[in-house]
C-alpha positions as CSV (number, residue, x, y, z in Angstrom):
1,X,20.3,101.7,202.8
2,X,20.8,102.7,199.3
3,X,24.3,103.6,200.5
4,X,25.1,100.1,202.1
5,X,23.9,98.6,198.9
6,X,26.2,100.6,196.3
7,X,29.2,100.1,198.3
8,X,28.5,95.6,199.2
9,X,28.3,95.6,195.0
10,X,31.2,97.6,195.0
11,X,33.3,95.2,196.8
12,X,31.5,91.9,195.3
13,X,32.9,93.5,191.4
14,X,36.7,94.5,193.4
15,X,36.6,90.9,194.8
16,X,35.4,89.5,191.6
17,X,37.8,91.6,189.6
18,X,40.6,90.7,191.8
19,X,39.7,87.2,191.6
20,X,39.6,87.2,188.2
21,X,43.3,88.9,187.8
22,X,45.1,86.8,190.3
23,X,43.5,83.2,188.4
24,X,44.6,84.1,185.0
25,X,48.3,85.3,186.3
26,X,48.5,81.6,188.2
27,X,47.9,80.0,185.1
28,X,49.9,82.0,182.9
29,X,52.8,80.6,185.6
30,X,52.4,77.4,185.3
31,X,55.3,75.1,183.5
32,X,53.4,74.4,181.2
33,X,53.0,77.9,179.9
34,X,56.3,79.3,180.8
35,X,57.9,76.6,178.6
36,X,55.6,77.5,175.6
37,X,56.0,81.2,176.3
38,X,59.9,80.8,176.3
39,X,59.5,78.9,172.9
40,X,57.6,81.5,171.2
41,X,59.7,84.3,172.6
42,X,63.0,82.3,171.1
43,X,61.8,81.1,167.8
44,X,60.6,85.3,167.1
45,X,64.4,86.2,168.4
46,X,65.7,83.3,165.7
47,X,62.9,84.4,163.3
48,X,64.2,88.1,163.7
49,X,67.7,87.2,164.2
50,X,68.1,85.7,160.7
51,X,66.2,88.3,159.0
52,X,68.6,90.8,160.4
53,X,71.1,88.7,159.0
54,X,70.3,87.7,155.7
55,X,69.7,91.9,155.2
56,X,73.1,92.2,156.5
57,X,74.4,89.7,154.2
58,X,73.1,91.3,151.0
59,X,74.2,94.8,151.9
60,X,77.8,93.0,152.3
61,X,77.4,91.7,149.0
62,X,76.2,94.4,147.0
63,X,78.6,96.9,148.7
64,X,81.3,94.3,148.2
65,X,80.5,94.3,144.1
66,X,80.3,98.1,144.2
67,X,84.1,98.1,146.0
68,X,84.9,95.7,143.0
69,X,83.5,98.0,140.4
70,X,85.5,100.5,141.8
71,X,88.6,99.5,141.9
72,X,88.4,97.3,138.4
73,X,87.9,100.9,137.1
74,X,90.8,102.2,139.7
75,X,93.4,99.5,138.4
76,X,92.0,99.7,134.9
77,X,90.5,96.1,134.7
78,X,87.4,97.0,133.7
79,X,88.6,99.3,130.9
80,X,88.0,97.9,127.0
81,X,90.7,96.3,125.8
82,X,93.2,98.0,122.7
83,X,92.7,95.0,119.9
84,X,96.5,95.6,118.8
85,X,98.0,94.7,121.9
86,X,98.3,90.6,122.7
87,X,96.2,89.2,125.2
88,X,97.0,89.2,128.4
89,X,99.4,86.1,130.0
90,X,97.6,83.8,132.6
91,X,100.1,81.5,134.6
92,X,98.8,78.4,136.1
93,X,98.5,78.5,139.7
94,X,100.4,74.5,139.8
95,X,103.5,74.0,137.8
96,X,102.1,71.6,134.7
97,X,105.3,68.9,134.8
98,X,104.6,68.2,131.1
99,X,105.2,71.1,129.8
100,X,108.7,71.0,127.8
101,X,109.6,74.3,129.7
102,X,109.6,72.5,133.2
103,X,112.9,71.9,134.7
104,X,112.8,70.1,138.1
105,X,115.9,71.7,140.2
106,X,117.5,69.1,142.6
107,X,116.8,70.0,146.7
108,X,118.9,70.9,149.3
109,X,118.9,69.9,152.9
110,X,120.0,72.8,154.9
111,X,119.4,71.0,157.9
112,X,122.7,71.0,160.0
113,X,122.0,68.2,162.3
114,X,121.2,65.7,159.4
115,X,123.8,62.8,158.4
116,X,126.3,63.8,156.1
């Protein structure tokens, strides 16, 4: 008796257990949830995404000032400046046409199939 007993709980707590697992794996399929699982799961892929990034991003930049430090000190940029010699020149990047030193050269057309 005792035997029949131990092994009818046995399969009441399986079938109870089993119930259990299978109800809370249907509702974890639902739309509903799938949609807000898939949202979660993308916004901690953005979330982790941009973190990666933005680390990225500084290591670019600070090895980008180190490269720049380097070769300032390569070319001699950086180095302190002798006070006897002049400054150096800087030339502007767009011809200034008032500056008395501007001559405006005539163009040329080497376009053979233009009207003579």
């Amino acid at each position: 008796m005792f035997r029949r007993t131990f092994w009818f709980t046995t399969g009441v707590a399986a079938g109870v257990w089993a119930t259990t697992k299978v109800n809370r794996k249907l509702k974890q399929l639902t739309p509903e949830n799938l949609a807000a699982t898939a949202t979660n799961k993308a916004i901690e892929a953005g979330h982790r995404l941009k973190d990666r990034a933005v680390g990225f991003a500084l290591d670019v930049r600070d090895n980008m000032a180190q490269r720049e430090e380097e070769l300032g000190d390569a070319l001699g940029i950086n180095a302190p400046v002798d006070p006897e010699l002049p400054a150096p020149r800087r030339y502007a990047a767009i011809e200034n046409r008032n500056n008395p030193k501007y001559v405006e050269r005539p163009t040329y057309s080497y376009n053979r199939n233009e009207d003579h």
